[in-house]
C-alpha positions as CSV (number, residue, x, y, z in Angstrom):
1,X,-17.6,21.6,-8.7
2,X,-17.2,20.5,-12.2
3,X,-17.0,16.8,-11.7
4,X,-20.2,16.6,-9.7
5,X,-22.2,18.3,-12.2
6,X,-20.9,15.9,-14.5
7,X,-22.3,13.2,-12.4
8,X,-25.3,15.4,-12.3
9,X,-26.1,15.2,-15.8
10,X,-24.7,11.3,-16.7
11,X,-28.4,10.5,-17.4
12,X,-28.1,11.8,-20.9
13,X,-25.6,8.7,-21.0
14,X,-28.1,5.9,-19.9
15,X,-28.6,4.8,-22.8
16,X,-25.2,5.0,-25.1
17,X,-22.9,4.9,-22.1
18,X,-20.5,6.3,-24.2
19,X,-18.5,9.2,-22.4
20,X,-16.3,10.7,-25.0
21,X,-16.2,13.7,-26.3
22,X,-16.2,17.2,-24.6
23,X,-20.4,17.6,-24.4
24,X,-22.6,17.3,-21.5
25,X,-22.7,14.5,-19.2
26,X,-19.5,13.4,-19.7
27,X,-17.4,11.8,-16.7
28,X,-13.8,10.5,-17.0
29,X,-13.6,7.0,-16.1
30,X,-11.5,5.6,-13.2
31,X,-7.9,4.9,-14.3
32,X,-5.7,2.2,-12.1
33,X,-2.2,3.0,-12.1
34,X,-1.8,5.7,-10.3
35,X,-1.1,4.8,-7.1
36,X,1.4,5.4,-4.0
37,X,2.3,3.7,-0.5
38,X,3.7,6.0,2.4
39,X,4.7,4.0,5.6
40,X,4.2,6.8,8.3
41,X,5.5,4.4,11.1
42,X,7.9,1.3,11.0
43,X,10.2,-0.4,13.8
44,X,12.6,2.0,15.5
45,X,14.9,-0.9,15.6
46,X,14.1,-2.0,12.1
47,X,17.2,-0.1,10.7
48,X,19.6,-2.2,13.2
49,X,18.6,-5.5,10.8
50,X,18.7,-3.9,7.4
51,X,22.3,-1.7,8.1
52,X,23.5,-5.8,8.4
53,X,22.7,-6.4,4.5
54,X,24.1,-5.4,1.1
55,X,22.0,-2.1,1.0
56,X,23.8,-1.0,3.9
57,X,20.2,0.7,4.8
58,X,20.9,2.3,8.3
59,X,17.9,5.1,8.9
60,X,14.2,4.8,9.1
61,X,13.8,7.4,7.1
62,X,15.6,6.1,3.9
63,X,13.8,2.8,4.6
64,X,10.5,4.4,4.3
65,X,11.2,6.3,1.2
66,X,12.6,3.0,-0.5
67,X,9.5,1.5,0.2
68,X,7.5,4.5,-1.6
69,X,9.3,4.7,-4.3
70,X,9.9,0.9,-5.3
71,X,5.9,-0.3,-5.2
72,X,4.5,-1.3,-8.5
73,X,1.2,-2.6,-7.3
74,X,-1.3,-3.0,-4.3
75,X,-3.9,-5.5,-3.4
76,X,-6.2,-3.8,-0.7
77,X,-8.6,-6.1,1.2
78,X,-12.1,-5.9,1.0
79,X,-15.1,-6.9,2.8
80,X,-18.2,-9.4,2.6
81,X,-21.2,-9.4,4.2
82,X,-22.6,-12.5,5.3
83,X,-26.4,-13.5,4.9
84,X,-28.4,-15.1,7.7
85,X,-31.0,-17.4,5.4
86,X,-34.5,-18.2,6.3
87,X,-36.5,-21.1,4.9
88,X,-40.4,-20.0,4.3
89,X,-43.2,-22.3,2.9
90,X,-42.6,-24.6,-0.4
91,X,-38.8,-24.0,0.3
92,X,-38.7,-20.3,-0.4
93,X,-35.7,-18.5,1.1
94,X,-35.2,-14.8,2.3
95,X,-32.5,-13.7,4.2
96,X,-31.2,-10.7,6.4
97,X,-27.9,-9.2,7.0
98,X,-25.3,-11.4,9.0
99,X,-21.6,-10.0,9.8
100,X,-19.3,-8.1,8.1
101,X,-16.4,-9.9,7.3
102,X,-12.8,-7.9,6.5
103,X,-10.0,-9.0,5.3
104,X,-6.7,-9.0,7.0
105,X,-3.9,-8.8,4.8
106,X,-2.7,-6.2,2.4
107,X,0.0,-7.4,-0.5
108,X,2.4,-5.1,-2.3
109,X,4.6,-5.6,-4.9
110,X,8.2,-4.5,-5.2
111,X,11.1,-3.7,-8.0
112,X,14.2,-5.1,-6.3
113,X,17.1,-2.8,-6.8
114,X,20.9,-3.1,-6.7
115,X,22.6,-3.6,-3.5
116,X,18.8,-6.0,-2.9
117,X,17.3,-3.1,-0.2
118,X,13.8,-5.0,-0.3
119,X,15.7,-8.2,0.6
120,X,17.5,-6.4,3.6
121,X,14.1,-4.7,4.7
122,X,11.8,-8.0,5.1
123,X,14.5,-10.2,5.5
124,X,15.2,-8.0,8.7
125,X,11.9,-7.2,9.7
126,X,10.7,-10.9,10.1
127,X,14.3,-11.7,11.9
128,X,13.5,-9.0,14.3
129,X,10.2,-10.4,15.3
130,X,11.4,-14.2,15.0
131,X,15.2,-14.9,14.7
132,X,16.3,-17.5,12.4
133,X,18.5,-18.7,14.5
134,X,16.5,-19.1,17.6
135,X,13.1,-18.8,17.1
136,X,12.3,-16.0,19.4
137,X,11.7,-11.9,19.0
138,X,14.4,-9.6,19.3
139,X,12.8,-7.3,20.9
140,X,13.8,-6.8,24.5
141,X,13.1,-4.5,27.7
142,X,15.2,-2.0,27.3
143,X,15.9,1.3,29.0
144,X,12.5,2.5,27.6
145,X,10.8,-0.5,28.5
146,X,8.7,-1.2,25.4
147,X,9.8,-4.7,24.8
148,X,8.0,-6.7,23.0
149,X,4.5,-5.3,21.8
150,X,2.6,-4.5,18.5
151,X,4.3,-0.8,18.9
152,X,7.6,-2.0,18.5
153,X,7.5,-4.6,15.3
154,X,4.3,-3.1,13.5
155,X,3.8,0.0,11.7
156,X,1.0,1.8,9.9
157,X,0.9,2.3,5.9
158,X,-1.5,5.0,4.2
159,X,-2.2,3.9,0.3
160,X,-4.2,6.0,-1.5
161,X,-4.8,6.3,-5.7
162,X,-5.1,9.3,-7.7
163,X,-6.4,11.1,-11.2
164,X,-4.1,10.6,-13.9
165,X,-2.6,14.0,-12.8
166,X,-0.2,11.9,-9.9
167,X,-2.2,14.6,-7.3
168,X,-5.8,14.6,-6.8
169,X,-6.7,11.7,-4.5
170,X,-9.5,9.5,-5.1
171,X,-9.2,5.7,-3.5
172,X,-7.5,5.9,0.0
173,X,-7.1,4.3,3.4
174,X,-5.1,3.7,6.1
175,X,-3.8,0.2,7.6
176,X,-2.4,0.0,11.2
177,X,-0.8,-3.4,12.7
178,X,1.1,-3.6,9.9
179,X,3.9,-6.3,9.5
180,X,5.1,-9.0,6.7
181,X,4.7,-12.4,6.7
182,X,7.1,-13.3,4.5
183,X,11.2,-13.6,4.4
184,X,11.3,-13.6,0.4
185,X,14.7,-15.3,0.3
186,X,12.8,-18.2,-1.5
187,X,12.4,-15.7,-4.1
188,X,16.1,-15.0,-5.3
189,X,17.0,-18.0,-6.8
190,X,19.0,-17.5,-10.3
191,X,19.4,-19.3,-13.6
192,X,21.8,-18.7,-15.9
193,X,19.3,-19.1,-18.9
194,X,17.3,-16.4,-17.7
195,X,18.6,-12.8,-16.9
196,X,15.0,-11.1,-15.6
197,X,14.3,-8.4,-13.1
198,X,13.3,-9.2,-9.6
199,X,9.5,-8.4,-7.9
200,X,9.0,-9.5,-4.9
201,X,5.2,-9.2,-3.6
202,X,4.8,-9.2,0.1
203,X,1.9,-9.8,2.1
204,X,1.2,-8.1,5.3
205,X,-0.7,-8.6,8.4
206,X,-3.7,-6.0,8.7
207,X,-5.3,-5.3,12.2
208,X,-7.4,-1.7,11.3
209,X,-8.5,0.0,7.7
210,X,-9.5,3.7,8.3
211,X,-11.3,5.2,5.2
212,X,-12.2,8.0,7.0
213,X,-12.1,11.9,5.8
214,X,-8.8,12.1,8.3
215,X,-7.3,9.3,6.0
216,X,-8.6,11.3,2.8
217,X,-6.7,14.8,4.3
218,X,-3.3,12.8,5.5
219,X,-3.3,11.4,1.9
220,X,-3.9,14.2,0.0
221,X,-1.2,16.5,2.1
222,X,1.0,13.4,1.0
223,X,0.2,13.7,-2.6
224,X,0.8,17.5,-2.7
225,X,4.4,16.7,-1.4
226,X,4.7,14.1,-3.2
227,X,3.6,15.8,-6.8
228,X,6.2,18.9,-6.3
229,X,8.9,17.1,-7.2
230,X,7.1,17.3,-10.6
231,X,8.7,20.3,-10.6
232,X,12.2,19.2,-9.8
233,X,11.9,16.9,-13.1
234,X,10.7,19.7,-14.8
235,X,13.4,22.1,-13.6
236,X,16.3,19.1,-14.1
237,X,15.2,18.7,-17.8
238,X,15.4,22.3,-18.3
239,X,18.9,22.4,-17.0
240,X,20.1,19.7,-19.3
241,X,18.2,21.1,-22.3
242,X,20.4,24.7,-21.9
């Protein structure tokens, strides 16, 4: 593979660190930018709360690719490793590995559209878990008898990054227990002074990361689909040039 013989060869770099050019040992940097979200799983009954609002938004499906397609950033959670400290004569210290501490939330930002679809979506997922208006879930036993459980309000979320070319995945992982904690109606306020888009950032609730190479292989079978409709811009643009 090119890029690992690239890495191979980055020693001729130690000392410049400078990367240009088209010579040997030289390694693209890591760009951020290039990113995308794909919600494999939300609330079957999710869609029964966000037909209610402006967007009208009445299928899973259409609420998943809103999702996709309105993120503008992500803040992943990381991990730190806690040290167990040890005192030794004259007040030296040493120290060993302790736990391993995750975080637990995931935040994503969001272009509100027309018809406010990102309102509908959280504003209706957090109702659907805790009703403004009563304070309880509605989520009942039904005729399948799920109820009430983590199936039934949470969903899963892959999030991976890729090379500049929108395809080839290189940061990835996969979080599961996912729900907001947020009803961003606080976040629509208006001032007649100031006529400026809307993002509203939402925090969710993390209960599993996967970074395993299952995550790396759903991802990148997302990318590919997701990168062919390259080819529908480029096919569009051609129609409208002849």
């Amino acid at each position: 593979m090119a890029m690992k013989k690239s890495f191979s060869v980055l020693g001729t770099n130690t000392f410049s660190r400078n990367f240009g050019g088209t010579t040997i040992g030289v390694a693209d940097p890591y760009l951020t930018g290039f990113h995308f979200i794909h919600f494999e799983k939300l609330p079957a009954k999710l869609s029964t709360y966000t037909s209610k609002g402006s967007s009208g938004l009445s299928d899973v499906s259409d609420i998943k690719k809103v999702l996709s397609a309105t993120c503008l950033s992500v803040t992943p959670p990381g991990g730190t490793l806690n040290k167990v400290e040890f005192t030794g004569l004259g007040g030296t210290k040493w120290a060993v590995p302790g736990n391993i501490d995750y975080g637990n939330s995931i935040s994503i930002k969001f272009v509100e559209m027309n018809k406010t679809p990102i309102l509908d979506i959280f504003h209706g997922w957090v109702q659907m878990m805790r009703d403004y208006r009563t304070g309880v879930a509605n989520l009942e036993d039904g005729e399948s008898g799920d109820g009430y459980t983590k199936s039934t309000y949470a969903g899963l979320l892959f999030y991976w990054t890729t090379a500049p070319d929108g395809k080839t995945v290189e940061y990835y992982a996969c979080y599961d227990g996912v729900f907001p904690t947020k009803d961003p109606q606080d976040l629509y306020s208006s001032d007649i002074e100031n006529i400026s888009k809307l993002e509203p950032e939402i925090e969710f609730n993390v209960d599993y990361i996967w970074h395993e190479n299952w995550v790396k292989n759903k991802c990148q079978t997302l990318a590919n689909n997701m990168a062919s409709v390259k080819n529908e811009i480029i096919n569009n643009s051609t129609k409208i040039s002849s």
